[in-house]
C-alpha positions in Angstrom: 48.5 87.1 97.4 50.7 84.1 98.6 53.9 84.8 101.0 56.5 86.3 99.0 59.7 85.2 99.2 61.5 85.7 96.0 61.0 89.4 94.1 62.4 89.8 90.4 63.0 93.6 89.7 63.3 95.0 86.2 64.5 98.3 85.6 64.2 101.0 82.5 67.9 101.7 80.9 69.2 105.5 81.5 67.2 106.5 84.5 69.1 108.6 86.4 66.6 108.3 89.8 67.4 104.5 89.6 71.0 105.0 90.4 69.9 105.8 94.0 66.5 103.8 94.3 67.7 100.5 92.7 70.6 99.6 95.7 68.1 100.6 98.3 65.3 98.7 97.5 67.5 95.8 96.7 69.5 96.2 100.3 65.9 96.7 101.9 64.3 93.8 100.4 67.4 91.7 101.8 66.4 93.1 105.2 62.5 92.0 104.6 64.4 88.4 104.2 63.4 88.0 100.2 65.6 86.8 97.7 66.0 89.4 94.7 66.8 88.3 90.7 67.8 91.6 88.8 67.8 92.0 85.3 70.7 92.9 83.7 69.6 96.7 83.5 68.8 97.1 86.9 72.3 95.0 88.0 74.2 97.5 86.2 72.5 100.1 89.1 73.7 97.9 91.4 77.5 97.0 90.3 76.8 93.3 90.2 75.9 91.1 87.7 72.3 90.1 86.2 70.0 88.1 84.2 68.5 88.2 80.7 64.9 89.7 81.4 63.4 86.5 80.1 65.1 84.4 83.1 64.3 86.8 85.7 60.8 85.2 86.6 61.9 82.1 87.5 60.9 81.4 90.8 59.7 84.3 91.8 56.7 85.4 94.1 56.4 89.3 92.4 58.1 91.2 89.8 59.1 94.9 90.9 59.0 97.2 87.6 60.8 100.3 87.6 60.1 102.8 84.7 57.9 103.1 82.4 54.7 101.4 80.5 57.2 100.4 78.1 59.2 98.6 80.4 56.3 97.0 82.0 55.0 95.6 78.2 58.8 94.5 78.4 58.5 92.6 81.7 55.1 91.6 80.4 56.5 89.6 77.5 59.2 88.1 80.0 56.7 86.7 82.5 54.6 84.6 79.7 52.4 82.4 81.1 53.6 82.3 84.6 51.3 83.5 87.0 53.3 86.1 88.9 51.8 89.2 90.1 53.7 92.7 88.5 54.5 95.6 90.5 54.9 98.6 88.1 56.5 101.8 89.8 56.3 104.6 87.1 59.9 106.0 86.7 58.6 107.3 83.3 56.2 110.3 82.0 53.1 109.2 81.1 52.7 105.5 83.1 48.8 104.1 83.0 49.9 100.8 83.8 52.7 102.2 86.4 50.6 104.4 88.2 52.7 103.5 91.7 54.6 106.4 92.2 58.9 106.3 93.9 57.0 107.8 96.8 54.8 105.7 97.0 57.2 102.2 96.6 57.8 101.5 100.2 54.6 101.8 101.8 52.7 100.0 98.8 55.6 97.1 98.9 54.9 97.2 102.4 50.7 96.7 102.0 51.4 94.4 99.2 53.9 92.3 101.2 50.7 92.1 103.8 48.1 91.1 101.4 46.2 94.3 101.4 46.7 94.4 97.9 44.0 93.7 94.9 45.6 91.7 92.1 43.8 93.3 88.5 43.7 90.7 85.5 44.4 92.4 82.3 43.1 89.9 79.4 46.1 89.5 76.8 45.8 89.0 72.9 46.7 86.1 71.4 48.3 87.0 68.0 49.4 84.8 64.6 50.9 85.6 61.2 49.6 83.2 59.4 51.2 82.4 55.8 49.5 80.1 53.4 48.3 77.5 56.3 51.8 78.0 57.9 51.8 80.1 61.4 54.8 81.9 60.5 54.7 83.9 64.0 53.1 83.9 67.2 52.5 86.4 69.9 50.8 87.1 73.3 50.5 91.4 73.7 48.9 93.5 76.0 48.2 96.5 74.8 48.0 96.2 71.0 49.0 94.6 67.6 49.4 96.8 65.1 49.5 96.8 61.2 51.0 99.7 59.5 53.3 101.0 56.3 56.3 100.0 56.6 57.3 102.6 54.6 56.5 106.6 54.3 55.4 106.1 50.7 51.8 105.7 50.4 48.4 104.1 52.3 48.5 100.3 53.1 45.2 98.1 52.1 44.0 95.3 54.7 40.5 93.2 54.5 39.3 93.0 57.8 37.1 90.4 59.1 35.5 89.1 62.5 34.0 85.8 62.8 34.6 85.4 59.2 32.4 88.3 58.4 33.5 90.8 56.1 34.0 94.0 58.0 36.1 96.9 56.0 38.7 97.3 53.3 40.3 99.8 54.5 42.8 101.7 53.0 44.5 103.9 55.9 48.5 104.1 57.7 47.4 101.5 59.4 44.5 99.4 61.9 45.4 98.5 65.4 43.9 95.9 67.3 43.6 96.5 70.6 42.8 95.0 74.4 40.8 97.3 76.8 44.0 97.8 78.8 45.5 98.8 75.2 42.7 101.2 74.6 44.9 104.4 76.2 48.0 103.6 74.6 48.1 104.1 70.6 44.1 103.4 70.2 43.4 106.2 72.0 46.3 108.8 70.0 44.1 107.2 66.9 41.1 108.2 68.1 39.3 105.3 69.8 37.8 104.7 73.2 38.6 104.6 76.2 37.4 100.9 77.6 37.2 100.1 81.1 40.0 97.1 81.8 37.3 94.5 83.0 34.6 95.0 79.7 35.3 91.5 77.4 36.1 92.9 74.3 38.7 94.0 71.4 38.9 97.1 69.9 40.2 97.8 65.8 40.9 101.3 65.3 42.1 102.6 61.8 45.1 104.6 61.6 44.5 107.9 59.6 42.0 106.0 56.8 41.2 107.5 53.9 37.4 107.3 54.3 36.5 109.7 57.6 33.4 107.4 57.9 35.9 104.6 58.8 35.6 104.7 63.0 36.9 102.6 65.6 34.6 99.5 66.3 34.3 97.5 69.5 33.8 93.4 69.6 33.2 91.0 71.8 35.9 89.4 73.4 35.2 85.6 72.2 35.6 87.1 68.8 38.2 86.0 65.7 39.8 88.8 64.0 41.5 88.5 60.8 43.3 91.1 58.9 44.4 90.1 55.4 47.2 92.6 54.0 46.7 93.1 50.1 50.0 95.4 49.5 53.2 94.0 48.4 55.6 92.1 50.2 57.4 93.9 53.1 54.9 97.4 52.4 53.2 96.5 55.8 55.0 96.0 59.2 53.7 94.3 62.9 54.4 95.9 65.8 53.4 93.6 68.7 52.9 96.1 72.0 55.4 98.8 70.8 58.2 96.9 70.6 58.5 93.9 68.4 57.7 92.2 65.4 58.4 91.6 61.6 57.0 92.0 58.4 54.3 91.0 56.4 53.8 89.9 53.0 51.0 89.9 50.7 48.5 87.6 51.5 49.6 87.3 54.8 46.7 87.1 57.4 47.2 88.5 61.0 44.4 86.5 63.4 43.9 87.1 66.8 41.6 86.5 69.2 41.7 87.0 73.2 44.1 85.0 75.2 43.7 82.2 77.8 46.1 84.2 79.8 46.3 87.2 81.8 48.4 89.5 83.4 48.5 90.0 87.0 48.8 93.5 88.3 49.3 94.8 91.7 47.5 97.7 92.4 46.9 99.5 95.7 42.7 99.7 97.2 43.0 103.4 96.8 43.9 103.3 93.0 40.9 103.2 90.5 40.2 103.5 86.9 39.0 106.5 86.9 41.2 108.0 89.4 44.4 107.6 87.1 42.5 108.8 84.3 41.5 111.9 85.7 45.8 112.1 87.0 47.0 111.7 83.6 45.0 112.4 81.3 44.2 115.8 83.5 40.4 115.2 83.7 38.4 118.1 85.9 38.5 117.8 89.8 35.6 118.0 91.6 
């Protein structure tokens, strides 16, 4: 990990812990000699003002998160394709990606600052909407596109196809298309695998189908996935990671394949896999 000298920090909205740890890591940072940006969130902690989260960033060495995994998919979105290493500190519930605990923050910074640190690369998917031969919408996620009914009326129908090879019609709530790093967020509430972060492929998991014999199915990561919706205009909705998106006409196609880019996440030598699975997902000790 190079020197740091500038840290970003982004913070989850309504966290009452982050009144208290916000101003201390900023003033202890400033003793550590590194420049902080601060989102506007984690400003308001801090009685001074901020930044959008898409300007945060800029210029900087590391990005501190503080919450959740949705405020890390958050600060995901706002790094784009700069190559800045994340630091998630789970201020949240569940937190597979923010698996750093507030105990934890200091001494980790502190190993991290050091360079005792491994950097994980989490593969992102590259997403379109494409309309006609028009790209009506683009989107890098981490964890997951999804395709479901925008609406609590009935089922949705998508033709799903990888390298141009017919796969499924199904008729279900809805498919998701996920990354391995996405695989224990909705995928795995929908009843798909777990996939370990560094194994190449993509994962499409139907949402509730209406034939049981429809089951998750694993790709390979140099795969093209299209998903053609056949229900009427604005029946269907994308959510891109949990948190944005739009919706889809008829006919529209959502393609994706893996990205060029990757996320860069800090995570201490003692953390593994398997060793935050077994923490939340309370898997038996030995």
């Amino acid at each position: 990990m190079p020197v740091i000298r500038t840290v970003g920090i982004v913070s989850k909205p309504g966290v009452p812990a982050a009144v208290d740890i916000v101003p201390k890591l900023v003033a202890w940072l400033h003793d550590q000699g590194i420049a902080v940006r601060l989102d506007e969130q984690t400003a308001f902690y801090t009685g001074v003002a901020g930044l959008p989260r898409d300007d945060v960033p800029e210029g900087c060495d590391m990005l501190v998160v503080l919450g959740g995994d949705g405020t890390l998919l958050s600060a995901a979105r706002a790094i784009g394709k700069r190559e800045i290493p994340l630091f998630a500190v789970n201020l949240g519930s569940l937190g597979f990606l923010t698996a750093i605990t507030v105990d934890e923050l200091y001494p980790e910074l502190q190993r991290a600052f050091s360079g005792e640190h491994r950097i994980a690369k989490r593969k992102l998917l590259h997403v379109e909407v494409v309309r006609g031969s028009e790209v009506v919408a683009a989107y890098e996620c981490l964890n997951d596109a999804v395709l479901s009914k925008a609406s609590i009326a009935r089922m949705i129908d998508l033709d799903a196809y990888v390298d141009d090879q017919f796969v499924c019609a199904y008729k279900a709530d809805g498919l998701i298309v996920s990354t391995p790093t996405g695989s224990t967020a909705y995928s795995l509430s929908a009843g798909g695998p777990i996939i370990f972060p560094s194994v190449p492929a993509i994962c499409l998991t139907p949402i509730c189908p209406h034939m049981l014999t429809n089951r998750p199915v694993i790709v390979p990561e140099t795969s093209l996935i299209r998903v053609v919706s056949r229900g009427p205009d604005d029946s269907v909705y994308l959510t891109i990671d949990g948190q944005v998106g739009n919706p889809i006409k008829e006919g529209d196609a959502l393609v994706c394949h893996s990205s060029r880019d990757s996320l860069l996440l800090v995570r201490p030598p003692r953390m593994r896999f398997f060793d935050v699975l077994r923490a939340k997902l309370k898997w038996g000790e030995r």
